[in-house]
N, C-alpha and C positions, 0 to 999 in steps of 0.2 A: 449438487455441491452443498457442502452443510453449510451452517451460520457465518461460523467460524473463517470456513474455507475462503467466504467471499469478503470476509475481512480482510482476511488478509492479502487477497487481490489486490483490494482496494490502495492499503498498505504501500505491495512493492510497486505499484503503477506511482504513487509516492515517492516511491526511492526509486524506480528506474522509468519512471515513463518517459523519460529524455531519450530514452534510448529507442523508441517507438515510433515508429511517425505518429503527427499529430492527429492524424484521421483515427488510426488503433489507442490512441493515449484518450480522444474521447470516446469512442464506443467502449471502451474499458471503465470510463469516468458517468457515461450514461449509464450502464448494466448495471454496475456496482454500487456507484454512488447514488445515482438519482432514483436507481430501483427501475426502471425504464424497462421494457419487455420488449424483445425481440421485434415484435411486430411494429410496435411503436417507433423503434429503432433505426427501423428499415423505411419507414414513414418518410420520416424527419432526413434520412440519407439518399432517397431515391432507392434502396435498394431491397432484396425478398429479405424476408426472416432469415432463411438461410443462410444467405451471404450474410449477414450480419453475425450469426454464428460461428461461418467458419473465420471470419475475420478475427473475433474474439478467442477461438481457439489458439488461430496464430500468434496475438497476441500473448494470451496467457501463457503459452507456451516460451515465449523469448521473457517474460517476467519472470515464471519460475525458475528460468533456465538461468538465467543474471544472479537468480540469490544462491540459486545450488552453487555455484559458482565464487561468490563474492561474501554472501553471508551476510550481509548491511543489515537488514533487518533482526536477524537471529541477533546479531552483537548489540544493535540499541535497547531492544527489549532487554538482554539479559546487562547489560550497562545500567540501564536505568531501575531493573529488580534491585542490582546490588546497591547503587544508590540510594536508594527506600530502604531498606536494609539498614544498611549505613545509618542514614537520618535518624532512626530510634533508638539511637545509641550517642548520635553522635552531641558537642557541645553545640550551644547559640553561634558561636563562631565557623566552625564547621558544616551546620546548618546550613548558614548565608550561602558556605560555598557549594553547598549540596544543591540549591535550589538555583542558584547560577548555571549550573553544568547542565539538571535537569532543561533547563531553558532552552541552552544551547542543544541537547539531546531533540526537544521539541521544533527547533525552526525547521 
C-alpha cells in the first residue's frame, strides 16, 4: 500500500470508524497511525500476525466500502480545496468566514 493509500486509511477510520467495532477501529488506529507492525500488533492483542492482518483487511474493507458509498471524505477535501480557493480572492470579511467553516470542516 502506497504513502498516500495509508493516509487515507487513517483518514476514513476518522470518518467512519464508528461504524467498526472498537477492537478493528484500534488495530486500524495502531497500523496506520502509530506505524505498529503486524507482529507487534498481535503482541499487544494475544493474537498471530496473521490474524491481525486479516482483521485489518476486514476492516479496511467496510472503511473503504462506507466511502464508496457515502463520499464523506472526497466532499471535505474537495469543500475545503474550494475554500482556499476562495480565501485568495476573497475580502477580510469573507475571510473570518472562510476560516470559521474551515474550522468546522476540521472538528
Amino acid at each position: 500500500m502506497e504513502k498516500q493509500d495509508k493516509l487515507y486509511m487513517s483518514i476514513y477510520n476518522d470518518f467512519y470508524g464508528g461504524l467498526l467495532t472498537d477492537y478493528q477501529s484500534r488495530l486500524i488506529s495502531m497500523y496506520y497511525d502509530e506505524d505498529m507492525s503486524l507482529a507487534e500488533i498481535g503482541k499487544e492483542c494475544g493474537i498471530s500476525p496473521q490474524g491481525v492482518r486479516d482483521a485489518l483487511m476486514r476492516a479496511e474493507k467496510t472503511l473503504t466500502t462506507m466511502e464508496s458509498k457515502l463520499g464523506l471524505v472526497k466532499k471535505t477535501l474537495e469543500m475545503k480545496r474550494l475554500l482556499l480557493e476562495f480565501e485568495k480572492v476573497a475580502t477580510d470579511e469573507q475571510k473570518k468566514e472562510i476560516k470559521q467553516a474551515l474550522a468546522i470542516l476540521e472538528e
